[in-house]
ROZAGU-435520 format. One line per field, with one value per residue (C-alpha): x, y, z; residue in one letter. Coordinates in nm, 2 decimals, padded with zeros to 4 digits, always signed. Each point is the difference from the previous one (the first is absolute). Layout:
BEGIN
X <- [X; ...] .
Y <- [Y; ...] .
Z <- [Z; ...] .
type <- [A; ...] .
***
This chain:
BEGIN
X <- [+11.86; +00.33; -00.22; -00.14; +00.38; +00.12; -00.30; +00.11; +00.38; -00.15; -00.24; +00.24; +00.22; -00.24; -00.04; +00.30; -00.05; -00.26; +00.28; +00.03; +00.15; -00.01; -00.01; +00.11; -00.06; +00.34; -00.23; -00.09; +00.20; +00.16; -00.31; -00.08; +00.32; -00.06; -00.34; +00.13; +00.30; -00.20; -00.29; +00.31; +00.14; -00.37; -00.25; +00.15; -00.03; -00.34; -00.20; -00.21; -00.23; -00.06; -00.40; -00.18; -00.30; +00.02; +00.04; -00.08; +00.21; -00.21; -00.05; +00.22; +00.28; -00.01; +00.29; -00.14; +00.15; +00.16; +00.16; +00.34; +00.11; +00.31; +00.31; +00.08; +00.28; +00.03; +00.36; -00.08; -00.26; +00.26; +00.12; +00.34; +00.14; -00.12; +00.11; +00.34; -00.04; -00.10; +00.26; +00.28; -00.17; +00.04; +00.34; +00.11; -00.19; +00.13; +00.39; -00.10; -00.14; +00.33; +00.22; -00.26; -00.03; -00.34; +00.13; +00.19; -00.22; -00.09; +00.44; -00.06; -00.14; +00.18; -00.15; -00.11; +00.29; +00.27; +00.21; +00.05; +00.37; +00.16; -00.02; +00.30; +00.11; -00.29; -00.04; -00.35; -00.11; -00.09; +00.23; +00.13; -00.07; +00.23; +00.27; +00.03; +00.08; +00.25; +00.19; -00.06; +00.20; +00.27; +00.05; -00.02; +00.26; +00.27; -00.04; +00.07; +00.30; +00.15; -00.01; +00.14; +00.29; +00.12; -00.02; +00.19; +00.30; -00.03; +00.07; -00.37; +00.01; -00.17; -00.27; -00.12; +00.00; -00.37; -00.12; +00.19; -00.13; -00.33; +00.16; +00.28; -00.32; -00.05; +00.38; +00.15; -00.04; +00.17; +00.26; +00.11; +00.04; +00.04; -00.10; +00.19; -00.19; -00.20; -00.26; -00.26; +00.10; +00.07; -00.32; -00.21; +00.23; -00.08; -00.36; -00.02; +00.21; -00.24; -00.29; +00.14; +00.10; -00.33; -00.22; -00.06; -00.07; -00.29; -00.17; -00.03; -00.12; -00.24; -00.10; -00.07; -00.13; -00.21; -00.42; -00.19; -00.18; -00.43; -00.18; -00.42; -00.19; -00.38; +00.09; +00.10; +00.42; +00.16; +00.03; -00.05; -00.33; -00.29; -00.10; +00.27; -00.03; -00.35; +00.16; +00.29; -00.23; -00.19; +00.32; +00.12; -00.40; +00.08; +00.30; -00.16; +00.23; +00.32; +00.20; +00.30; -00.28; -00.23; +00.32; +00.09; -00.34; -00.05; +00.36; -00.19; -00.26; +00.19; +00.18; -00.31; -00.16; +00.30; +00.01; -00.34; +00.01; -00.28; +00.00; -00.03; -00.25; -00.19; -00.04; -00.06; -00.28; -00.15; -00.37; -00.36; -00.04; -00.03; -00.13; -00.33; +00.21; +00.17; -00.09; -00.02; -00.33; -00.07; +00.10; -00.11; -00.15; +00.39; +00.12; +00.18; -00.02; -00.19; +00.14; -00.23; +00.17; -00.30; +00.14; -00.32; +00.11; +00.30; -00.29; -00.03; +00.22; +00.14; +00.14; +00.14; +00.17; +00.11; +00.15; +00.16; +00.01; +00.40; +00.32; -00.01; -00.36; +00.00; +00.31; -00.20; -00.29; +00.25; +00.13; -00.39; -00.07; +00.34; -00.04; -00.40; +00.14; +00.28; -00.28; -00.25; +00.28; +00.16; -00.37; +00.06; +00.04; +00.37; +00.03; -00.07; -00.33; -00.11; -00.15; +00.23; -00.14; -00.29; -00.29; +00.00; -00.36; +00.04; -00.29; +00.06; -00.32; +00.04; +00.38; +00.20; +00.01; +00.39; +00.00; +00.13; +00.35; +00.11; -00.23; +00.22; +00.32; -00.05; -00.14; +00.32; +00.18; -00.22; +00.02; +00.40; +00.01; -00.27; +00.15; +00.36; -00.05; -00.36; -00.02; -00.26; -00.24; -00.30; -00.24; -00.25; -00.06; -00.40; -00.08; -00.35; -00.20; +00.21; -00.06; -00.07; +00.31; +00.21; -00.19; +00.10; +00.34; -00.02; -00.09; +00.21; +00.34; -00.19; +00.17; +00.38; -00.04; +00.10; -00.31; +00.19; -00.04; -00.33; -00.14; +00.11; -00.20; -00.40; -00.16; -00.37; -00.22; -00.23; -00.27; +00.16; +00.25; -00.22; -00.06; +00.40; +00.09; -00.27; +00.22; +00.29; -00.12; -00.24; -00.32; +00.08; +00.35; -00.09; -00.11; -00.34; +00.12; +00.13; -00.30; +00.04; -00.12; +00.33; -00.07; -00.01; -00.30; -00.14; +00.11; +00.41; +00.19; -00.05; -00.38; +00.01; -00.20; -00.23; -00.02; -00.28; -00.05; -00.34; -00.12; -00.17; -00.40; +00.04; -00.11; +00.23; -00.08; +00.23; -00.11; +00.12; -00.15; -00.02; -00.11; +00.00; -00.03; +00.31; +00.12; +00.09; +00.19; +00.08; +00.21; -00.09; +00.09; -00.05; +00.27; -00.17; -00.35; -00.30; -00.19; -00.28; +00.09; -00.25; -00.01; -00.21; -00.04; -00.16; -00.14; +00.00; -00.28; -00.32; -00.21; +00.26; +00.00; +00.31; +00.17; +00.13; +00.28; +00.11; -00.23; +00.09; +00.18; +00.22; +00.34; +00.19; +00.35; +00.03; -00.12; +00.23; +00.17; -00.03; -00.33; +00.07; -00.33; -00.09; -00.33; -00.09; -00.14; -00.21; -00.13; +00.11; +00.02; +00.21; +00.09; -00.05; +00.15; -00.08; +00.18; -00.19; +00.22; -00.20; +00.30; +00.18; +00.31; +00.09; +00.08; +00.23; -00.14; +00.20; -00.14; +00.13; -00.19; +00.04; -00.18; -00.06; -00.21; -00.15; -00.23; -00.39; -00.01] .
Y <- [-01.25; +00.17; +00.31; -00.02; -00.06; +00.33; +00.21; -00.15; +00.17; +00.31; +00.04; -00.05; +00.26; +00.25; +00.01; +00.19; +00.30; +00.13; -00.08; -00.07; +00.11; +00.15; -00.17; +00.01; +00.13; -00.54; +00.07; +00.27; -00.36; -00.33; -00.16; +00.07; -00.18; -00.30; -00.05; +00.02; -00.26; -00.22; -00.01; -00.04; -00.29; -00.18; +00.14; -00.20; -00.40; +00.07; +00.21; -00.24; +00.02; +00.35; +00.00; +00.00; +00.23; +00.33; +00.01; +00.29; +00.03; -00.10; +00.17; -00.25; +00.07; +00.38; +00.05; +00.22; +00.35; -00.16; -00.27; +00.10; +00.22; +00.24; -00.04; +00.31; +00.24; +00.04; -00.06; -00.11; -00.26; -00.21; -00.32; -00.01; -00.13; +00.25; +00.29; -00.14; -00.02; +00.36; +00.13; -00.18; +00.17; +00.36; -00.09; -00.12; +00.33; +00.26; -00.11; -00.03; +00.39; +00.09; -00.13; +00.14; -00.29; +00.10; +00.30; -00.26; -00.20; +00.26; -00.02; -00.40; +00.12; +00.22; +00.19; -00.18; +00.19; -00.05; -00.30; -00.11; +00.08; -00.22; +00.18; +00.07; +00.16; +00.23; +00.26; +00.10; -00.35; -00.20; -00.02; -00.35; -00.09; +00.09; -00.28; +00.01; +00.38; -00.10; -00.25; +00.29; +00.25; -00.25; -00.14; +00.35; +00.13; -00.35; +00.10; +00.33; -00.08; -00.25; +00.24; +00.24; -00.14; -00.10; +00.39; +00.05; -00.13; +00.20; +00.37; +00.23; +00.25; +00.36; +00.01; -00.37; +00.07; +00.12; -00.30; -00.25; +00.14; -00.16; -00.39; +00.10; +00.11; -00.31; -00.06; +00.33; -00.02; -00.37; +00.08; +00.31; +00.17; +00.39; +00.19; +00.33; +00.14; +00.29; +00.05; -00.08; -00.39; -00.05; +00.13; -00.24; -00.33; +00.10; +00.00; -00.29; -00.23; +00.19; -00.17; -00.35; +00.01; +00.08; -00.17; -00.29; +00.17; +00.21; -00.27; -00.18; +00.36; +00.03; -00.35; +00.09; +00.37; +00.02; +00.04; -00.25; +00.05; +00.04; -00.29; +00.05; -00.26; +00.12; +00.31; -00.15; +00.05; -00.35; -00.06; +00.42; -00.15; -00.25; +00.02; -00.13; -00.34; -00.06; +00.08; -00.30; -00.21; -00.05; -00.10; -00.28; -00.12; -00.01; -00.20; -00.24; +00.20; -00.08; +00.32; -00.04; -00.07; +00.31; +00.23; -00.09; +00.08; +00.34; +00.10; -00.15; +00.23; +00.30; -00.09; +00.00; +00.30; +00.23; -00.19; +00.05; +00.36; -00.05; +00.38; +00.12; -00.23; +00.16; +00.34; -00.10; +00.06; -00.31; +00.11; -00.17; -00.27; -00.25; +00.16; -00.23; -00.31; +00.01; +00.24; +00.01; +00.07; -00.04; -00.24; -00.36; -00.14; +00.02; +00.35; -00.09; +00.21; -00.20; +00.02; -00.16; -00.11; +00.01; -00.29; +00.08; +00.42; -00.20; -00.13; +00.37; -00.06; +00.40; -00.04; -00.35; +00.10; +00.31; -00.20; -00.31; +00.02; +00.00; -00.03; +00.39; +00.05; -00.33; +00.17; +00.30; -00.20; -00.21; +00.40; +00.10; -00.32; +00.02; +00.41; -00.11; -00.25; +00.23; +00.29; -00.21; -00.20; +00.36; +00.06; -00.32; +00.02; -00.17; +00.06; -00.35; -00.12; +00.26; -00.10; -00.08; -00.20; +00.00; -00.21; -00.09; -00.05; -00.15; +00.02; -00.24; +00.08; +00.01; +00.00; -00.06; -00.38; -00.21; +00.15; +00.33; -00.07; +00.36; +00.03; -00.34; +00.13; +00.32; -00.21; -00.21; +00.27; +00.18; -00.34; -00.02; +00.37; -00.03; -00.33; +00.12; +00.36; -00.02; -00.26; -00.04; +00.30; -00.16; -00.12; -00.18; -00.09; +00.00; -00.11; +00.03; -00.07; -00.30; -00.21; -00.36; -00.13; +00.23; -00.13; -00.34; +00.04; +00.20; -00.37; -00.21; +00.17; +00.09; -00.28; +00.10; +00.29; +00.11; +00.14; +00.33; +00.04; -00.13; +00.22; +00.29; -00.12; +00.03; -00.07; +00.07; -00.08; +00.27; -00.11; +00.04; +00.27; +00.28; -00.25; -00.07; +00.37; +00.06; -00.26; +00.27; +00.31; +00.19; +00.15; +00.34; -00.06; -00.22; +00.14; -00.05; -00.17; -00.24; -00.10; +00.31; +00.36; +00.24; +00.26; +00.39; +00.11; +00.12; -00.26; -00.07; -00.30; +00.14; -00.10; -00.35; -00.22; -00.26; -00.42; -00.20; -00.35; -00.07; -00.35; -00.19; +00.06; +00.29; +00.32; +00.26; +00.36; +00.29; +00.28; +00.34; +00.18; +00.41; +00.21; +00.35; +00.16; -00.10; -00.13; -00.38; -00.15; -00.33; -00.24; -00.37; -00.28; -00.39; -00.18; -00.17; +00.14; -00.19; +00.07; +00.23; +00.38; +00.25; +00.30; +00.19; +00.27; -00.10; +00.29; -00.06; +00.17; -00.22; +00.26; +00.00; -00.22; -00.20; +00.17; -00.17; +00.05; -00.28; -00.28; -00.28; -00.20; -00.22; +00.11; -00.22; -00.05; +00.18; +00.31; +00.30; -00.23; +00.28; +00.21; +00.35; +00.17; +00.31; +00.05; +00.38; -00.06; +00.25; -00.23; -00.26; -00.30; -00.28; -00.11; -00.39; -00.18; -00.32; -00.28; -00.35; -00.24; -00.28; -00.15; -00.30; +00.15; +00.18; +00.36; +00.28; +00.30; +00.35; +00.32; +00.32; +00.32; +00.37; +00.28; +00.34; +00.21; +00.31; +00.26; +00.00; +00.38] .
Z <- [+10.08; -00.15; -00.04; +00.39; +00.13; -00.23; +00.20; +00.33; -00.06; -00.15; +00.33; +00.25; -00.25; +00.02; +00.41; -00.03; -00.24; +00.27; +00.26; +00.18; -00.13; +00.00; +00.05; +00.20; -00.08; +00.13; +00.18; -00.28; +00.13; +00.14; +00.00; -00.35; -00.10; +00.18; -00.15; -00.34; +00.08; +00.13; -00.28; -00.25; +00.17; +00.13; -00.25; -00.33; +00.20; +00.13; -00.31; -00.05; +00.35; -00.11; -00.01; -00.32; +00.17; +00.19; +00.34; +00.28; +00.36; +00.23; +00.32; +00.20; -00.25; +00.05; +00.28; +00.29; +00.06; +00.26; -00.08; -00.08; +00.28; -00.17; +00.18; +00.27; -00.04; +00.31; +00.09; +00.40; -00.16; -00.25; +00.14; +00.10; -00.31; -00.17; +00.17; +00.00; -00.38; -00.02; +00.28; -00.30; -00.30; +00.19; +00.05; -00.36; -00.12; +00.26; -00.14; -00.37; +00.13; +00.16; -00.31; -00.23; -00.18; -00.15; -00.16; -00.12; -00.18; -00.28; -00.12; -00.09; -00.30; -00.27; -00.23; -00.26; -00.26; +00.26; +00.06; +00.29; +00.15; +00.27; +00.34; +00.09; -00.32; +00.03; +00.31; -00.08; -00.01; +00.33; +00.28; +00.13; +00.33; +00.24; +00.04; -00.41; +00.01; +00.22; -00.20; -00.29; +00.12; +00.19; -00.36; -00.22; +00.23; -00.02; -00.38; +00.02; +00.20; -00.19; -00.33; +00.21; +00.11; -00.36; -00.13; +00.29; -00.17; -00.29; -00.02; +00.02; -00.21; +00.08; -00.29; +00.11; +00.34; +00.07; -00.25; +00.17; +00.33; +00.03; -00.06; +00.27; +00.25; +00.22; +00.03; +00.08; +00.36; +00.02; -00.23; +00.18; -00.32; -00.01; -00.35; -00.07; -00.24; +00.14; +00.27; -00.15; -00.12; +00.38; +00.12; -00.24; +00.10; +00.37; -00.14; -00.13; +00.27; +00.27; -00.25; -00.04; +00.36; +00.17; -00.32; +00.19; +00.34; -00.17; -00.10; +00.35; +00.17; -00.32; +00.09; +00.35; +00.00; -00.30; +00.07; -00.09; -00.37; +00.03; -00.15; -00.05; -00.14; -00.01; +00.14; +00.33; +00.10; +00.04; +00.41; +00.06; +00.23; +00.07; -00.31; -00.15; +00.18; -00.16; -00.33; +00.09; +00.11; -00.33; -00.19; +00.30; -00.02; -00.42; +00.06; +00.30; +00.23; -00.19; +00.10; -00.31; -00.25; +00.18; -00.02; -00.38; -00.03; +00.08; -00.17; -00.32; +00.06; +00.11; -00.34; -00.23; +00.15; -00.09; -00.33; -00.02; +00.12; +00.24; +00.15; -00.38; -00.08; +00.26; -00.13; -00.33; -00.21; -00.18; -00.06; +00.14; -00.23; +00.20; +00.27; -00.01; -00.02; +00.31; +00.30; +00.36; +00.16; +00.38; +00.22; +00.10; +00.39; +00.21; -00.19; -00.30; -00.31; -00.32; -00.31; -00.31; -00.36; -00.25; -00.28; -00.17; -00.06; -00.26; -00.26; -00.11; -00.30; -00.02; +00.35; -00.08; -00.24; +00.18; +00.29; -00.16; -00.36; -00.04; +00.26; +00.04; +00.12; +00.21; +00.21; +00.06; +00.16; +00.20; +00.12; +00.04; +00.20; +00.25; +00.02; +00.14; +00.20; +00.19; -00.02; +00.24; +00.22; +00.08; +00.20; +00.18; +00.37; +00.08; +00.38; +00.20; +00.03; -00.29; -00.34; -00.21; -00.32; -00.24; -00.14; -00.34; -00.15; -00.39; -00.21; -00.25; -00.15; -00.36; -00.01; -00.29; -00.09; -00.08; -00.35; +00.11; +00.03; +00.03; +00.36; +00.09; -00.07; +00.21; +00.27; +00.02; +00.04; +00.28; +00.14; +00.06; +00.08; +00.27; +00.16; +00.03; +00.11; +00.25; +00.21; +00.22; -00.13; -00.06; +00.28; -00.18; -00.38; -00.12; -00.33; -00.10; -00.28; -00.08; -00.24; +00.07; -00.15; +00.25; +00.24; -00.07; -00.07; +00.39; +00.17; -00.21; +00.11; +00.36; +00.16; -00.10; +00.15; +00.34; +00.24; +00.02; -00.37; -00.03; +00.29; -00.18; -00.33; -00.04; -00.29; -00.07; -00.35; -00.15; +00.25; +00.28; +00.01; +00.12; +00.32; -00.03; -00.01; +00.33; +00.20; -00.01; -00.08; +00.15; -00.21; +00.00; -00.11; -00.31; -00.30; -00.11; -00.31; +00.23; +00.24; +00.24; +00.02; +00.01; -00.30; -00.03; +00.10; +00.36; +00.20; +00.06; +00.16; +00.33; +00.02; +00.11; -00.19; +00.16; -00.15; +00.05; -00.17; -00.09; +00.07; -00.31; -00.07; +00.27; +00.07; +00.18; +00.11; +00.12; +00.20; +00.04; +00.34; -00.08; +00.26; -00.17; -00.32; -00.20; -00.35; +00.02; -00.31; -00.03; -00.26; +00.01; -00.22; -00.02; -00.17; -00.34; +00.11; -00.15; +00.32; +00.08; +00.19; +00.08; +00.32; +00.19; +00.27; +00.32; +00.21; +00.39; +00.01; +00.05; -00.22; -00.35; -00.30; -00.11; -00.28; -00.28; -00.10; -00.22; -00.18; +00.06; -00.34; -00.10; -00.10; -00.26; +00.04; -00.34; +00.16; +00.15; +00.28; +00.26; +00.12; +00.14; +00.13; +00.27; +00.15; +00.20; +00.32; +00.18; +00.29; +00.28; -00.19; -00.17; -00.31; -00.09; -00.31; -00.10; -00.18; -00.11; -00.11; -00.13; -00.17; +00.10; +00.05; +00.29; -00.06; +00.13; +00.07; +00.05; +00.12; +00.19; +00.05; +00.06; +00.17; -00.02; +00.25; -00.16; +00.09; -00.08; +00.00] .
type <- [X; X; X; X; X; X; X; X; X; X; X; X; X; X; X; X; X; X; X; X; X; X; X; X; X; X; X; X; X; X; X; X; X; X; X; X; X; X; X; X; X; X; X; X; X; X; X; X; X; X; X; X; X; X; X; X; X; X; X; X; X; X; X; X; X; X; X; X; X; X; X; X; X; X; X; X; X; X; X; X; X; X; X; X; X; X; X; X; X; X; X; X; X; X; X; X; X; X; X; X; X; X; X; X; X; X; X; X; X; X; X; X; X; X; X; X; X; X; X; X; X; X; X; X; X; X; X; X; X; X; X; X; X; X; X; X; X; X; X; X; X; X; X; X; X; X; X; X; X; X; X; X; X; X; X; X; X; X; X; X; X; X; X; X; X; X; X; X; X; X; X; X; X; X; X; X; X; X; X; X; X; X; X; X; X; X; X; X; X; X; X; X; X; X; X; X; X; X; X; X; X; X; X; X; X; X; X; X; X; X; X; X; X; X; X; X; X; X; X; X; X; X; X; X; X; X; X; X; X; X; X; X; X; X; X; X; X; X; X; X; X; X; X; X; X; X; X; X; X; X; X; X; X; X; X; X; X; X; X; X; X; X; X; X; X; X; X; X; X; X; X; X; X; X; X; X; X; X; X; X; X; X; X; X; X; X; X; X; X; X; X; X; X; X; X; X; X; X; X; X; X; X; X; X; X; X; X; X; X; X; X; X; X; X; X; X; X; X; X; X; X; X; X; X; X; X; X; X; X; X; X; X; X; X; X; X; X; X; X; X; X; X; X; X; X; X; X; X; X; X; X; X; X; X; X; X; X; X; X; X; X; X; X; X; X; X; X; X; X; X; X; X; X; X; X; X; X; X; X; X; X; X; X; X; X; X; X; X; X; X; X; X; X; X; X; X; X; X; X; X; X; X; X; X; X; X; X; X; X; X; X; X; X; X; X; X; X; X; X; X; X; X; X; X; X; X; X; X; X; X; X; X; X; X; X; X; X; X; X; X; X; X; X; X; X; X; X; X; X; X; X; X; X; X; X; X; X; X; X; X; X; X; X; X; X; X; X; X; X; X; X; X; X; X; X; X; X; X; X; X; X; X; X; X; X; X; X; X; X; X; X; X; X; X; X; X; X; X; X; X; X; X; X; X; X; X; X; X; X; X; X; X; X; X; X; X; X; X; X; X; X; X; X; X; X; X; X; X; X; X; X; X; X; X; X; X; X; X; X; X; X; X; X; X; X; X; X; X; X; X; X; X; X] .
***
């Protein structure tokens, strides 16, 4: 049991290397956080009604694509309270603008060699606010004047004149006091009284007629348009609408991004390694971009060891994973109403088991990065191939979760993810290697793919009509096979024999999951294919085609 409740930390752990975040990418994500609080606090009472045998989601478990409806970012649609929350945000972020208090942000830290020096001592440090740079130069000029007054009463001589100067500055114009000692000691006093005398004065106009700085967070200016309300609207949603905690939020993240220095990051060069453990590819049912995280790509030792073997190279992942993550949410569509978050499909297939510590500790530290600086990036969260214990550990802290959170959640065992994955994502945008038939070759993502369940101990048949000479291809596939496929060429023509094409056989589900065929037609006809399930499982069948006229000449 100790050993099942170490998994059940290190699973929810490792929903946030892929991120979602990336994330998320927080999303890369909030809602990866709240899983893992809760399974700390719930999971250690109840261990014990973890199951003994493996388990598969059912169908009735697997959430419809619609059952979590996203929320719209469409200012006109919020309810009342929200906009209010969103109109105060703007506000609270147009004066931290106009007092450039994010430019700000990057002085609270000195260099690490540097002590820090009070702020008034220092000029080049940050300025006070206003009212204390008032009571600054009000009590640096009742100094000056009291020293002044007592050299007064002594006699100046000429050689300490010019040094004694700069003291005398503030009080030279309350004193009355006239310096003969050439023109040019009188022209710097009347220098520095004009100075003391208008110091204050400067910094109400500066204040006041000063441009606002430029903020950009995900390439999108801070209230410069529409956009920028979508971009708001995820931090108030992160912080249940909570406009002091949504505004501390985004200065934290304005904070780490030049710590981090996110537009460097972007333009560096940090190689293709793990280009087959995390990468987008096509987009699900309602438009979002799909990003996978292959766990199983981290069993090949050499990259393992490449990616987290010591503090050094488990920073550079963190940089790979957050320069992905800004890479594909700068192609996101901000403006209200457009697309703006991803899927997140986990193949937990083989992944690394509790022992590797080093994947855990660079998971924890995706995890608090993601959480604190992209909220509300992710739109849904697939795992597939999950082992049965995950699955368990899913229902046990099911019921402390809110139905926000566990909308955004699927999980699918090995069984059933390719159905899982054909809930949201169309065929010819999933991979073949995931149940669906987007791969190079000659058809694309544009040719719609057709489903067709095939009913227990039946037979189906699909039909393609051709009424002149042309090349027809076709791709077809039936998710685990182990039925029967054959095809033919039916003439119209009363006179011709049927052609065919195809014996029928039995195809194992061992066998090459997807079928690509063509067959040259020279007559009216149509092409029939033929699938005999005689299982006693339903089955899912895919199939699109493509033709090509050509001449008989």
């Amino acid at each position: 049991m100790a050993e099942e409740a170490s998994k059940t930390s290190t699973a929810q752990e490792e929903a946030v290397v892929a991120d979602v975040a990336p994330a998320e990418l927080s999303d890369t994500n909030v809602v990866v956080s709240v899983v893992e609080e809760e399974e700390e606090e719930k999971a250690s009472p109840e261990k014990e009604n973890i199951p003994e045998t493996e388990t598969e989601v059912s169908k009735d478990n697997i959430p419809e694509s619609g059952s979590f409806k996203e929320e719209s970012t469409i200012v006109s649609d919020l309810p009342e309270t929200e906009k209010k929350a969103l109109q105060e945000l703007k506000q609270l972020i147009q004066e931290a603008l106009q007092k450039h208090e994010f430019s700000a942000i990057q002085n609270n830290h000195p260099p690490k060699d540097e002590k820090p020096e009070d702020a008034t001592d220092n000029k080049e440090e940050e300025k006070p606010p206003e009212e204390e740079k008032e009571h600054v130069v009000h009590a640096a000029a009742a100094v000056d004047v009291a020293e002044a007054t007592e050299k007064e009463s002594a006699e100046v001589k000429e050689t300490e004149t010019q040094t004694e100067v700069v003291e005398e500055k503030a009080a030279v114009s309350d004193a009355g006091c006239v310096v003969e000692d050439g023109a040019k000691t009188v022209e710097a006093i009347e220098e520095s009284v004009v100075a003391v005398s208008v110091y204050e004065e400067e910094a109400k106009v500066e204040a006041g007629s000063a441009s606002p700085e430029e903020v950009s967070i995900w390439g999108v200016p801070l209230l410069a348009d529409e956009r920028s309300d979508v971009i708001l609207l995820k931090f108030l949603r992160a912080r249940d609408f909570k406009v002091k905690e949504a505004f501390a939020m985004i200065k934290g993240t304005i904070r780490w991004r030049k710590e981090f220095e996110m537009e460097e990051l972007l333009e560096e060069e940090l190689g293709d390694d793990l280009e087959k453990a995390v990468y987008m590819h096509g987009f699900d049912k309602e438009g979002h971009p799909v990003c996978y995280n292959i766990y199983g790509e981290f069993q090949n030792k050499e990259l393992y060891k490449k990616s987290f073997s010591d503090e050094e190279k488990r920073h550079r992942f963190l940089r790979w994973r957050i320069q992905f993550l800004e890479k594909s949410i700068r192609k996101l569509d901000f403006t209200p109403g457009g697309i703006s978050t991803i899927v997140q499909v986990n193949d937990l297939k083989n992944s690394p088991g509790p022992a590797k510590w080093e994947l855990r500790q660079a998971t924890k530290q995706a995890l608090q990065l993601l959480q604190d600086n992209y909220p509300e990036f992710v739109a849904k969260q697939v795992f597939i191939n999950v082992p049965w214990w995950y699955l368990a550990v899913n229902r046990m802290i099911s019921p402390f979760l809110t139905q926000r959170t566990k909308s955004k959640f699927v999980f699918a065992g090995p069984s059933k993810s390719a159905e899982t994955l054909l809930r949201y994502i169309a065929a010819e945008q999933l991979p073949v290697k995931y149940g669906g038939l987007s791969k190079d070759g000659e058809f694309g993502i544009s040719d719609a793919v057709t489903e067709i369940t095939v009913r227990p101990a039946a037979k189906h048949t699909v039909e393609f009509p051709v009424s002149e000479n042309s090349l027809l291809s076709w791709e077809l596939r039936v998710i685990g096979w182990d039925v029967s496929y054959g095809a033919e060429f039916v003439p119209s023509s009363e006179g011709s024999y049927t052609v065919i094409i195809q014996k029928a056989r039995k195809v194992a589900s061992s066998e090459e999951p997807v079928i690509c065929s063509n067959y040259k037609i020279g007559e009216p006809g149509k092409v029939v294919l033929t699938i005999d399930n005689q299982s006693s499982k339903k089955k899912k069948l895919l199939y699109r085609l493509k033709v090509k006229p050509f001449s008989s000449d």
